[in-house]
mmCIF entry with sequence, helices, sheets and N, C-alpha, C, O atoms, coordinates in Angstrom:
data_MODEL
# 
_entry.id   MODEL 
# 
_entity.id                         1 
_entity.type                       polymer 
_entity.pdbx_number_of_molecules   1 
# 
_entity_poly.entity_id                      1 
_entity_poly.type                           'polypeptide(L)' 
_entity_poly.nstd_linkage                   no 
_entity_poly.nstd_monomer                   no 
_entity_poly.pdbx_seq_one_letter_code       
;(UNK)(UNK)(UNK)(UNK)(UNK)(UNK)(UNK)(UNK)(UNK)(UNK)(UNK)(UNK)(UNK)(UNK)(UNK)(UNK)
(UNK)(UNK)(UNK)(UNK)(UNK)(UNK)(UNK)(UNK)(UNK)(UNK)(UNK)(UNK)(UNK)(UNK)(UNK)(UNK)
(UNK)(UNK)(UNK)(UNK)(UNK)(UNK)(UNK)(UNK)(UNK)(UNK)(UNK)(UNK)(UNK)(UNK)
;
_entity_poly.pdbx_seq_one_letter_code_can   XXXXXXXXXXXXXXXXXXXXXXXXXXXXXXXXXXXXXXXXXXXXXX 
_entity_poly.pdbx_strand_id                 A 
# 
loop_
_entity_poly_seq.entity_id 
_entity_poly_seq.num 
_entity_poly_seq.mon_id 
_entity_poly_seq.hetero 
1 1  UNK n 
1 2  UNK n 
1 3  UNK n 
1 4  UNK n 
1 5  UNK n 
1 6  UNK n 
1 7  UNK n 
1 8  UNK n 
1 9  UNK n 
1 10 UNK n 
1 11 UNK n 
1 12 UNK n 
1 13 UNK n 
1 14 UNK n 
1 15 UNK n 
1 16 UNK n 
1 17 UNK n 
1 18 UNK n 
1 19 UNK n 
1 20 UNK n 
1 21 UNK n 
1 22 UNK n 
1 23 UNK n 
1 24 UNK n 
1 25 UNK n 
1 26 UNK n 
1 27 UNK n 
1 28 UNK n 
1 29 UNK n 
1 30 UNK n 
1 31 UNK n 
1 32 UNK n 
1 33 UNK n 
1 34 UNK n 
1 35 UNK n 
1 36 UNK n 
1 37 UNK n 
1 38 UNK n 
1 39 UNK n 
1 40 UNK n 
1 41 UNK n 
1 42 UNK n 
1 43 UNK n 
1 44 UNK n 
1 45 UNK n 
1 46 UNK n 
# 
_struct_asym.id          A 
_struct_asym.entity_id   1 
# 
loop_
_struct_conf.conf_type_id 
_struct_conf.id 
_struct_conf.pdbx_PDB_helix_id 
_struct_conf.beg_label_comp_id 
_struct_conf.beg_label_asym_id 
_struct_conf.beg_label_seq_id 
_struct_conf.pdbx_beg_PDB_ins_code 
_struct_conf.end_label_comp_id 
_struct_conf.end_label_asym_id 
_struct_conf.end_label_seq_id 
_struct_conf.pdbx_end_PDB_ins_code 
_struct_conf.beg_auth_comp_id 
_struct_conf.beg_auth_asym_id 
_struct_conf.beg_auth_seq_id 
_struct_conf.end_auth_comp_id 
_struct_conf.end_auth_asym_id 
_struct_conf.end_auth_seq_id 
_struct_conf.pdbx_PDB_helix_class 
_struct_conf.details 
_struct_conf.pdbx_PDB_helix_length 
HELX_P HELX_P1 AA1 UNK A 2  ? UNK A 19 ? UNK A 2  UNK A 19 1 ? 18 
HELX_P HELX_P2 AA2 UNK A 23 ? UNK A 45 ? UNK A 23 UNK A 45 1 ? 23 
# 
_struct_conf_type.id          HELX_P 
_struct_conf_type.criteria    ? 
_struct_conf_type.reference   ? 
# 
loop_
_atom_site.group_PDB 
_atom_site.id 
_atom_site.type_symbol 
_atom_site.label_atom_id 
_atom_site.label_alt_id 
_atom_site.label_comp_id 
_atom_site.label_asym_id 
_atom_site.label_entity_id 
_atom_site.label_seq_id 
_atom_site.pdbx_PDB_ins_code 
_atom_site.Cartn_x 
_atom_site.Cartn_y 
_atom_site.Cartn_z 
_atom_site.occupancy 
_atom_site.B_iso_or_equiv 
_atom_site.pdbx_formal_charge 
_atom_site.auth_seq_id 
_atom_site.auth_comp_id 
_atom_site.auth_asym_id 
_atom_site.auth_atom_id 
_atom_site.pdbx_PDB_model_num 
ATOM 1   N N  . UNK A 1 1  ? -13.972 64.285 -74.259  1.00 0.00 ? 1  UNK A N  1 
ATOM 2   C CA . UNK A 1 1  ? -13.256 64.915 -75.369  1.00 0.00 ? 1  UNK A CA 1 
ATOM 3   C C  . UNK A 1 1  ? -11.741 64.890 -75.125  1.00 0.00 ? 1  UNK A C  1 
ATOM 4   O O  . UNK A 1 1  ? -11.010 64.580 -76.065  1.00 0.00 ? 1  UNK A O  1 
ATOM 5   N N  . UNK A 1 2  ? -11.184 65.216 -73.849  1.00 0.00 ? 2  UNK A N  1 
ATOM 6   C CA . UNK A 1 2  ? -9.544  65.562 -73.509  1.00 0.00 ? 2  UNK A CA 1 
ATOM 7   C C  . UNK A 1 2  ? -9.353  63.562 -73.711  1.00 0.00 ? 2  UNK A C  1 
ATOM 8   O O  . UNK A 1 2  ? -8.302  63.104 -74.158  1.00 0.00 ? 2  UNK A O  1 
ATOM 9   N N  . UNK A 1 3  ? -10.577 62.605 -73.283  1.00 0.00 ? 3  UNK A N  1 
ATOM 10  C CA . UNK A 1 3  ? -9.878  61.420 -72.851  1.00 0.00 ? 3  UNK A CA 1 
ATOM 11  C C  . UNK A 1 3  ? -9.680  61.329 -74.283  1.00 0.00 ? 3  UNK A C  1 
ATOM 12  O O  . UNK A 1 3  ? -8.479  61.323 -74.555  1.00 0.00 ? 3  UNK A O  1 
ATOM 13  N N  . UNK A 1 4  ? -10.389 61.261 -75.227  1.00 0.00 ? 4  UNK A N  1 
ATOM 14  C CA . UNK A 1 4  ? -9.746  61.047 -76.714  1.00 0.00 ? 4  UNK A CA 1 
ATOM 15  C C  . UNK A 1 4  ? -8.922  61.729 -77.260  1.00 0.00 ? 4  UNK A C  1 
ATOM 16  O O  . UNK A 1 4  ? -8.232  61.103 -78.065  1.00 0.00 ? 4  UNK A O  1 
ATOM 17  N N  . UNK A 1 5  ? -8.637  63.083 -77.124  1.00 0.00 ? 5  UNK A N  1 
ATOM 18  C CA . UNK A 1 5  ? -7.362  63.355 -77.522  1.00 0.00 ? 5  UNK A CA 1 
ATOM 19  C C  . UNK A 1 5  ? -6.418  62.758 -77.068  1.00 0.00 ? 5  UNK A C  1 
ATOM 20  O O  . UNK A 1 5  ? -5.539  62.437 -77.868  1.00 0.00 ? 5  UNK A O  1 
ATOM 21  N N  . UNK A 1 6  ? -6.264  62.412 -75.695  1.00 0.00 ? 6  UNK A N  1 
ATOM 22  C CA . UNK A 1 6  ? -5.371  61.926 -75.044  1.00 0.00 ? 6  UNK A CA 1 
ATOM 23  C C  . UNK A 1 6  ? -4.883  60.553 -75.795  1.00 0.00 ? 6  UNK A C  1 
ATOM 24  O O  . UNK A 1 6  ? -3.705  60.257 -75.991  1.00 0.00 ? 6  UNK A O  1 
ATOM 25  N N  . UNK A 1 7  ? -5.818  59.913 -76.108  1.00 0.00 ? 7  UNK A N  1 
ATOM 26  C CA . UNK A 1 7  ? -5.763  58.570 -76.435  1.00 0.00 ? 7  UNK A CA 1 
ATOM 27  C C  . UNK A 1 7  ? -5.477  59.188 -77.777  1.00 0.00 ? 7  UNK A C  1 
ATOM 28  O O  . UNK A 1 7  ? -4.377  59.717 -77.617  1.00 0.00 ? 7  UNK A O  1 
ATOM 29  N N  . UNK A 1 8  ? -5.759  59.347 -78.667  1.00 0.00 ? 8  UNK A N  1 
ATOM 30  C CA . UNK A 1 8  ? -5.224  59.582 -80.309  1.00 0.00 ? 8  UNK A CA 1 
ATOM 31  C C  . UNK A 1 8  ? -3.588  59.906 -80.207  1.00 0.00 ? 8  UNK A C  1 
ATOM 32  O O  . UNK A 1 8  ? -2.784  59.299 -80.914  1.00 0.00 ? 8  UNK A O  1 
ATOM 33  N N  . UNK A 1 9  ? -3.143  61.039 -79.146  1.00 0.00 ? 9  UNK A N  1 
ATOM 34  C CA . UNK A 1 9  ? -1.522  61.540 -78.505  1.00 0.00 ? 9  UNK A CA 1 
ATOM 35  C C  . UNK A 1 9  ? -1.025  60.100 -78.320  1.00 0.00 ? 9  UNK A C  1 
ATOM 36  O O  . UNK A 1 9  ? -0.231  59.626 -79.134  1.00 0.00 ? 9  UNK A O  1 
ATOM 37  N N  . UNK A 1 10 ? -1.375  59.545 -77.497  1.00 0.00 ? 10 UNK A N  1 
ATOM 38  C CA . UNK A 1 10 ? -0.570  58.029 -77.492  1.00 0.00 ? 10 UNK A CA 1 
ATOM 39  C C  . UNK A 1 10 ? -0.650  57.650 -78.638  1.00 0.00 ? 10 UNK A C  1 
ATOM 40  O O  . UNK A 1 10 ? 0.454   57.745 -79.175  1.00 0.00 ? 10 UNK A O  1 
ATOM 41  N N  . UNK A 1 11 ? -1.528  57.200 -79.402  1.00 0.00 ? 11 UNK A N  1 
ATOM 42  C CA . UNK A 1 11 ? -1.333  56.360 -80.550  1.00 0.00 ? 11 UNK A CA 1 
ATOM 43  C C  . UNK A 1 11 ? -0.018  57.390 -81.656  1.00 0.00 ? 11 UNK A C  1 
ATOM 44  O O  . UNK A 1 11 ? 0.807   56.882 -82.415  1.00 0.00 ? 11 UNK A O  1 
ATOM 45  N N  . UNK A 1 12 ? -0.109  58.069 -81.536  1.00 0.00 ? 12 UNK A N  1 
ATOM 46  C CA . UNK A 1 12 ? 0.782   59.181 -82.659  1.00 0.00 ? 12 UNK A CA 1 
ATOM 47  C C  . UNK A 1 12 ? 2.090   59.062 -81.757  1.00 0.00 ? 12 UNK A C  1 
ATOM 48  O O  . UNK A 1 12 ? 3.082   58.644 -82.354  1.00 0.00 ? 12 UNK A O  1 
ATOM 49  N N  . UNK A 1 13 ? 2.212   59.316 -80.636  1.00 0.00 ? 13 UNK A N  1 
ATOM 50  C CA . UNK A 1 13 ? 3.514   58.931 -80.014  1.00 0.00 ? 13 UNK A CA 1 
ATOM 51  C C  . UNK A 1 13 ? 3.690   57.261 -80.118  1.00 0.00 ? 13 UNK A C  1 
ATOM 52  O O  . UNK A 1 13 ? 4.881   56.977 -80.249  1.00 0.00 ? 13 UNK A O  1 
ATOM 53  N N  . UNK A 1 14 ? 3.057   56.416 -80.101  1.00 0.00 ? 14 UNK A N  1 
ATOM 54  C CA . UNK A 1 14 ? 3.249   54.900 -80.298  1.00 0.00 ? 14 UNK A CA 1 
ATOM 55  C C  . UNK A 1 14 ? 3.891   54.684 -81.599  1.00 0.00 ? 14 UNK A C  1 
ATOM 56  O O  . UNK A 1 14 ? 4.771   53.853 -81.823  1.00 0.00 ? 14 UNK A O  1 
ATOM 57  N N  . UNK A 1 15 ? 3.191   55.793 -82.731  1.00 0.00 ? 15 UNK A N  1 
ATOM 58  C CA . UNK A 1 15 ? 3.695   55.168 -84.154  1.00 0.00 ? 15 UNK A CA 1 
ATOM 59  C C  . UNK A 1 15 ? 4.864   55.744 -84.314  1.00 0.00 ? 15 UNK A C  1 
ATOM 60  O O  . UNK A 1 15 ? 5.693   55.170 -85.020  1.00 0.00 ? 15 UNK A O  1 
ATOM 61  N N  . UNK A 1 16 ? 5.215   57.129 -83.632  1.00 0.00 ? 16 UNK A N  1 
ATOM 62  C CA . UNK A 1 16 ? 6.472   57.978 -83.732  1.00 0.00 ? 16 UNK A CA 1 
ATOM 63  C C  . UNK A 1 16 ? 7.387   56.826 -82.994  1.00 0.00 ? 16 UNK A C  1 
ATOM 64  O O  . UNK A 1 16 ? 8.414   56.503 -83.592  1.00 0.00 ? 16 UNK A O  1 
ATOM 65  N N  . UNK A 1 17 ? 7.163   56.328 -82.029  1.00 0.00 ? 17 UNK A N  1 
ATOM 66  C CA . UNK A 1 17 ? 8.259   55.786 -81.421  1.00 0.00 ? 17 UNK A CA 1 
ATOM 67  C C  . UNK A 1 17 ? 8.646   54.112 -82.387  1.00 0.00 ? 17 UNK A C  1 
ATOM 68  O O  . UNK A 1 17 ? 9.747   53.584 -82.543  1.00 0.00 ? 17 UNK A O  1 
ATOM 69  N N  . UNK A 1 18 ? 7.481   53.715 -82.809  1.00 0.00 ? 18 UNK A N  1 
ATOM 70  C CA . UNK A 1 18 ? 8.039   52.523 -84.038  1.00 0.00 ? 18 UNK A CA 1 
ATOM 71  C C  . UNK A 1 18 ? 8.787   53.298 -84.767  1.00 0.00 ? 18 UNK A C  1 
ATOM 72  O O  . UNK A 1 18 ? 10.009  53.203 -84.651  1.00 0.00 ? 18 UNK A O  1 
ATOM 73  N N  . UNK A 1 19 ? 8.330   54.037 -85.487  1.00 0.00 ? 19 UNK A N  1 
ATOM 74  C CA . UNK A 1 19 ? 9.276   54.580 -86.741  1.00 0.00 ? 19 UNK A CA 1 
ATOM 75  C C  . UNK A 1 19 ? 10.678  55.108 -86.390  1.00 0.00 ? 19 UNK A C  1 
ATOM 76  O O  . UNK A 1 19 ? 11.527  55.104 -87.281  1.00 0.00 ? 19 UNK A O  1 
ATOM 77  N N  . UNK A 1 20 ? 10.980  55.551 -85.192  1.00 0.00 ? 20 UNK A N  1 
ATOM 78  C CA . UNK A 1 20 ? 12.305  55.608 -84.636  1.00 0.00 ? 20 UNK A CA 1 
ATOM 79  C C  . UNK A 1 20 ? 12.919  54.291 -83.967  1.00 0.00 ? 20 UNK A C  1 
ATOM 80  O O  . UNK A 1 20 ? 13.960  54.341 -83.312  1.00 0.00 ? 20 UNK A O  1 
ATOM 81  N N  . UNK A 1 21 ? 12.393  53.427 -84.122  1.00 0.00 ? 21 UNK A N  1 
ATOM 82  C CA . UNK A 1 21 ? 13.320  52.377 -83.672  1.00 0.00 ? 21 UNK A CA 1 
ATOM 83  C C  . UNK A 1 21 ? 13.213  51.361 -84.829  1.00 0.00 ? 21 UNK A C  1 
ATOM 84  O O  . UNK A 1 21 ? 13.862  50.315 -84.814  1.00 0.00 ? 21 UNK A O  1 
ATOM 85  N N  . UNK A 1 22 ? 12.342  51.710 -85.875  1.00 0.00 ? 22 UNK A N  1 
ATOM 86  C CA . UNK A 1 22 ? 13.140  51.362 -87.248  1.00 0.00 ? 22 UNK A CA 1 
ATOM 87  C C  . UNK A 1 22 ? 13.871  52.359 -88.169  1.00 0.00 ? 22 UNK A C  1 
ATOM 88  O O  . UNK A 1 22 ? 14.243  52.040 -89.299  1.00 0.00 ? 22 UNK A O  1 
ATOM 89  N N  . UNK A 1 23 ? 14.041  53.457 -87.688  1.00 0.00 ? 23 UNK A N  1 
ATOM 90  C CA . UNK A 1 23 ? 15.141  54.331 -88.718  1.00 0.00 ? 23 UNK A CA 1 
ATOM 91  C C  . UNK A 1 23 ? 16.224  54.034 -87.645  1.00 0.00 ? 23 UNK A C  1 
ATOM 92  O O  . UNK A 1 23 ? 17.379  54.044 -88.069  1.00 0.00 ? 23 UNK A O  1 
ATOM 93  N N  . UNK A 1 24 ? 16.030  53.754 -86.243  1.00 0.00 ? 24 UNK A N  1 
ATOM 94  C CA . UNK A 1 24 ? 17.559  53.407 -85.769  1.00 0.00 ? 24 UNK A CA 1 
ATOM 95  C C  . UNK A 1 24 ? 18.349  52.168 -86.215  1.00 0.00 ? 24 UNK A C  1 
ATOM 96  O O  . UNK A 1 24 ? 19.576  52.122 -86.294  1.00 0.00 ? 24 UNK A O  1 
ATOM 97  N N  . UNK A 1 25 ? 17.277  50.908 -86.569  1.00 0.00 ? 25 UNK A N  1 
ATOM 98  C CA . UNK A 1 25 ? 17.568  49.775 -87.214  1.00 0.00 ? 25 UNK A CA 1 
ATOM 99  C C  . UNK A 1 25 ? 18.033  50.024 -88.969  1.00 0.00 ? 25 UNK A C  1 
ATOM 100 O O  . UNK A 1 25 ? 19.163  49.682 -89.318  1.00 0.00 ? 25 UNK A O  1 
ATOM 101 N N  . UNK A 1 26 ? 17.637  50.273 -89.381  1.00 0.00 ? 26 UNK A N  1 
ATOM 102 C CA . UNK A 1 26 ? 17.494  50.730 -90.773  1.00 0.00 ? 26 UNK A CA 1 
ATOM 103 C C  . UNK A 1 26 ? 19.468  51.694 -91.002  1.00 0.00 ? 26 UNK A C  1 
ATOM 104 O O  . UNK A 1 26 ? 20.408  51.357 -91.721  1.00 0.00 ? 26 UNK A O  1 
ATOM 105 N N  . UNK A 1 27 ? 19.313  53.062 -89.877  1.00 0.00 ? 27 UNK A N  1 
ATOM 106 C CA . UNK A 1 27 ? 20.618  52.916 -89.570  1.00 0.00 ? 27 UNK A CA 1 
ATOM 107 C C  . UNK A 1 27 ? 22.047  52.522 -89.496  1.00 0.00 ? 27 UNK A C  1 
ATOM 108 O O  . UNK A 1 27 ? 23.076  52.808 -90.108  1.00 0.00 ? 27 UNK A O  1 
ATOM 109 N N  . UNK A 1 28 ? 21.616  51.547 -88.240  1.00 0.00 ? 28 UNK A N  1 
ATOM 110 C CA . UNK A 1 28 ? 22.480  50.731 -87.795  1.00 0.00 ? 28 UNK A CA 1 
ATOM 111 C C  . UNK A 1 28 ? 22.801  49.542 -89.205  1.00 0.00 ? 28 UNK A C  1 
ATOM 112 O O  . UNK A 1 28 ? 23.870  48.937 -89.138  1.00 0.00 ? 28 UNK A O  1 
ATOM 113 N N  . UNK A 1 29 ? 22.106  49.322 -90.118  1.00 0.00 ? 29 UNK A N  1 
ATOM 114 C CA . UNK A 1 29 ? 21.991  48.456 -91.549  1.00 0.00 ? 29 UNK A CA 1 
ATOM 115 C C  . UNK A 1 29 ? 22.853  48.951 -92.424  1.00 0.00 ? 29 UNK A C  1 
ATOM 116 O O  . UNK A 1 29 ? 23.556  48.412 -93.279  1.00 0.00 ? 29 UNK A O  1 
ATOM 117 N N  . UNK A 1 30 ? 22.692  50.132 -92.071  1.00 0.00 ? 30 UNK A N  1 
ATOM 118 C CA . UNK A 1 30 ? 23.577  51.397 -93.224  1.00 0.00 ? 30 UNK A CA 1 
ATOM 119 C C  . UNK A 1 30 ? 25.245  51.010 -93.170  1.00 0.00 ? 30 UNK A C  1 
ATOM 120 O O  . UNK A 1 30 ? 26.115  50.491 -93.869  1.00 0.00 ? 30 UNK A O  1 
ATOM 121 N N  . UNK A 1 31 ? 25.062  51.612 -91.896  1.00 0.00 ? 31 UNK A N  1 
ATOM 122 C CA . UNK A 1 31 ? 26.870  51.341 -91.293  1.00 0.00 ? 31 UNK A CA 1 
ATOM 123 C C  . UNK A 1 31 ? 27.045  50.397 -91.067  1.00 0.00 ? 31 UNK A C  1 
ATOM 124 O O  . UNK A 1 31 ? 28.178  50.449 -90.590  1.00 0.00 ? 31 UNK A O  1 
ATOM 125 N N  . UNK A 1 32 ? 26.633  49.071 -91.032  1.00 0.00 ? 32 UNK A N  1 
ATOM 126 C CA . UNK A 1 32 ? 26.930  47.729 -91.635  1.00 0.00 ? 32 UNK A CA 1 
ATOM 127 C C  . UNK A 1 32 ? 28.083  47.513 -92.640  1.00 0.00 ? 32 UNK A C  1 
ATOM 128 O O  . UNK A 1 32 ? 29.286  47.253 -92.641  1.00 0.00 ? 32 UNK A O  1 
ATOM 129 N N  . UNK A 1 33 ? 26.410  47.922 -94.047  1.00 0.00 ? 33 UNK A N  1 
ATOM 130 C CA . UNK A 1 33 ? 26.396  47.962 -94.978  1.00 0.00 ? 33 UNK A CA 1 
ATOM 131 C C  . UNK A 1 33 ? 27.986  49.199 -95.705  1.00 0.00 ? 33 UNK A C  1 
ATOM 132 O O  . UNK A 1 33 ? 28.589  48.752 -96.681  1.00 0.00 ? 33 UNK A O  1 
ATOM 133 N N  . UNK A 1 34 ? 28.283  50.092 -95.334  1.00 0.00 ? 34 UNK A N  1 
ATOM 134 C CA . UNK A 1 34 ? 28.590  50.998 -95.730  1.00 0.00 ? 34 UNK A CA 1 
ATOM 135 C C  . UNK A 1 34 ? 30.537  50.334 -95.275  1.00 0.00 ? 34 UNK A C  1 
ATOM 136 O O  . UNK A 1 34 ? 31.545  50.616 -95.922  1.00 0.00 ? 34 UNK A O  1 
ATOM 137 N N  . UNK A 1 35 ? 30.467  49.472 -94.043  1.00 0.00 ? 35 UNK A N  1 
ATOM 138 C CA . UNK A 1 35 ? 31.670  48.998 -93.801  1.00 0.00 ? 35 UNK A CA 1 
ATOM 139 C C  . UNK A 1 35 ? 31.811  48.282 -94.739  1.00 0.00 ? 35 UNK A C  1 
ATOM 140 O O  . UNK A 1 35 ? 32.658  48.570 -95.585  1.00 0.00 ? 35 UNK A O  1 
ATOM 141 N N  . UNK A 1 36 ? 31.108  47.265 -94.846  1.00 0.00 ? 36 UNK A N  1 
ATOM 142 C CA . UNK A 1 36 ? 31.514  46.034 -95.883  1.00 0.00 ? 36 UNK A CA 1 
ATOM 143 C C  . UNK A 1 36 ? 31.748  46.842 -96.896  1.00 0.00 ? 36 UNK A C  1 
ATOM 144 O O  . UNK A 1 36 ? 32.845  46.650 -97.420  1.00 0.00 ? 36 UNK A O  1 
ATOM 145 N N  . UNK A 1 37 ? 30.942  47.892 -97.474  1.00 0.00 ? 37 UNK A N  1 
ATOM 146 C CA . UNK A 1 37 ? 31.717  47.955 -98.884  1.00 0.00 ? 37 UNK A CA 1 
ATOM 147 C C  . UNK A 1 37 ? 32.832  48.544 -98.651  1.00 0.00 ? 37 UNK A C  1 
ATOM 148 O O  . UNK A 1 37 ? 33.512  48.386 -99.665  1.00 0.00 ? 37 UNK A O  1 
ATOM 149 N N  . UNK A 1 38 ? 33.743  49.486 -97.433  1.00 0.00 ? 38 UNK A N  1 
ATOM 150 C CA . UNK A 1 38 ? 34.596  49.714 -97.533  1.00 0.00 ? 38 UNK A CA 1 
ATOM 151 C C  . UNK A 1 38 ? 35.740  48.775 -97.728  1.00 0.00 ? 38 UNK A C  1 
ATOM 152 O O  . UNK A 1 38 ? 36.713  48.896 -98.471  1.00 0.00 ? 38 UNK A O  1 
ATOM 153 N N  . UNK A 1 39 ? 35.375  47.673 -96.785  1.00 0.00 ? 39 UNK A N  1 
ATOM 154 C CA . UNK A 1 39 ? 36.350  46.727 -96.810  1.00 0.00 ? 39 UNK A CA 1 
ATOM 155 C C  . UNK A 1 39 ? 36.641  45.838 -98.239  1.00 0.00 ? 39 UNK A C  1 
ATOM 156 O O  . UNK A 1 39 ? 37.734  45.403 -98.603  1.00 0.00 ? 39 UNK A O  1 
ATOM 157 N N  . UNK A 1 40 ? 35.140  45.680 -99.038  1.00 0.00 ? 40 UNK A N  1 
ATOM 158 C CA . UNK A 1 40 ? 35.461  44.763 -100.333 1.00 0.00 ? 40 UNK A CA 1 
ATOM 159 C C  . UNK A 1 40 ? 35.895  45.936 -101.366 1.00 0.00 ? 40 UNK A C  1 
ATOM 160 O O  . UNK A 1 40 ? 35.837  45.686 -102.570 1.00 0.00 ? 40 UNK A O  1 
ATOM 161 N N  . UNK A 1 41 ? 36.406  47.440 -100.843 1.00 0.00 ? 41 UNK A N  1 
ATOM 162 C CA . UNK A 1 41 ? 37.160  48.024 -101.925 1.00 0.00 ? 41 UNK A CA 1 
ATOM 163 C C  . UNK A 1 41 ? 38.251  47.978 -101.480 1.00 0.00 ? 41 UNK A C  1 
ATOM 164 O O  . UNK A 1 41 ? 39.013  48.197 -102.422 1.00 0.00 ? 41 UNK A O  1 
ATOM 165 N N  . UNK A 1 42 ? 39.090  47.740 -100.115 1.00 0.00 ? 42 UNK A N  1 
ATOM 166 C CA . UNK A 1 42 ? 40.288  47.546 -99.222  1.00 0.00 ? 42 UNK A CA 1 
ATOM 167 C C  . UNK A 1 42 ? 40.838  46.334 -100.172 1.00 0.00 ? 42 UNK A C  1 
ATOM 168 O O  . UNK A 1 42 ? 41.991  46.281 -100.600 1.00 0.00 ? 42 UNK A O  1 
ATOM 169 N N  . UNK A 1 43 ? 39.868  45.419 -100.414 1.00 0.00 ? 43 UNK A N  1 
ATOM 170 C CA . UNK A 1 43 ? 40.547  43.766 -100.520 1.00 0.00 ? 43 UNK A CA 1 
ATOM 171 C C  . UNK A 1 43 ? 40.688  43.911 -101.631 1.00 0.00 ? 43 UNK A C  1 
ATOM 172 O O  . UNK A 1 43 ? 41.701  43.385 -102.092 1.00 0.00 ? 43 UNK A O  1 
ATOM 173 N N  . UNK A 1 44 ? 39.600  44.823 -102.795 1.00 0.00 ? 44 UNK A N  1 
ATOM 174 C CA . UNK A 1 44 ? 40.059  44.768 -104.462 1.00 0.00 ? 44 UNK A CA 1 
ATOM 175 C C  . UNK A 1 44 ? 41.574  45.602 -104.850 1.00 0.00 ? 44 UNK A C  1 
ATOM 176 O O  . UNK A 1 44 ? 42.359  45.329 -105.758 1.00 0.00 ? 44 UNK A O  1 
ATOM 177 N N  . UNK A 1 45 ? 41.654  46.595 -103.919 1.00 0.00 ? 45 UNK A N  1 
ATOM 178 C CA . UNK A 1 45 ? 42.835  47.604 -103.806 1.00 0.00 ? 45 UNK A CA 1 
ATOM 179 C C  . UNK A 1 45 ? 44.502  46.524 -103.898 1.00 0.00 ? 45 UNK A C  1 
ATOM 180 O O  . UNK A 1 45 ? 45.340  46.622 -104.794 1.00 0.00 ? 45 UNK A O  1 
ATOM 181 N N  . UNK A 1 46 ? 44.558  45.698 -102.853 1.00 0.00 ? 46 UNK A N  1 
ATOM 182 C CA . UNK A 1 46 ? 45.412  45.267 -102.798 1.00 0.00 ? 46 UNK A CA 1 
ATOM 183 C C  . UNK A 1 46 ? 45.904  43.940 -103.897 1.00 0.00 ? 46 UNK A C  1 
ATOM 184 O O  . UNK A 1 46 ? 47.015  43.422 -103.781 1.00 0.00 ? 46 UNK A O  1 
# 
């Protein structure tokens, strides 16, 4: 019984840890994203 909980805890920490290293990607996309548009309102400005 504990070995399957145990084992279900990994799998739920396995999927927690994907989903945080795609909201860190996803993120990191943002502030990309969020520069460039600063900059293509810098370049329309001038």
């Amino acid at each position: 019984e504990y070995a399957a909980i145990n084992s279900m805890l990994d799998q739920i920490n396995s999927c927690l840890d994907h989903l945080e290293e795609k909201n860190d990607h996803l993120h990191a996309r943002l502030k990309e994203l969020l520069e460039s548009n600063r900059q293509t309102r810098l370049e329309f400005q001038q």
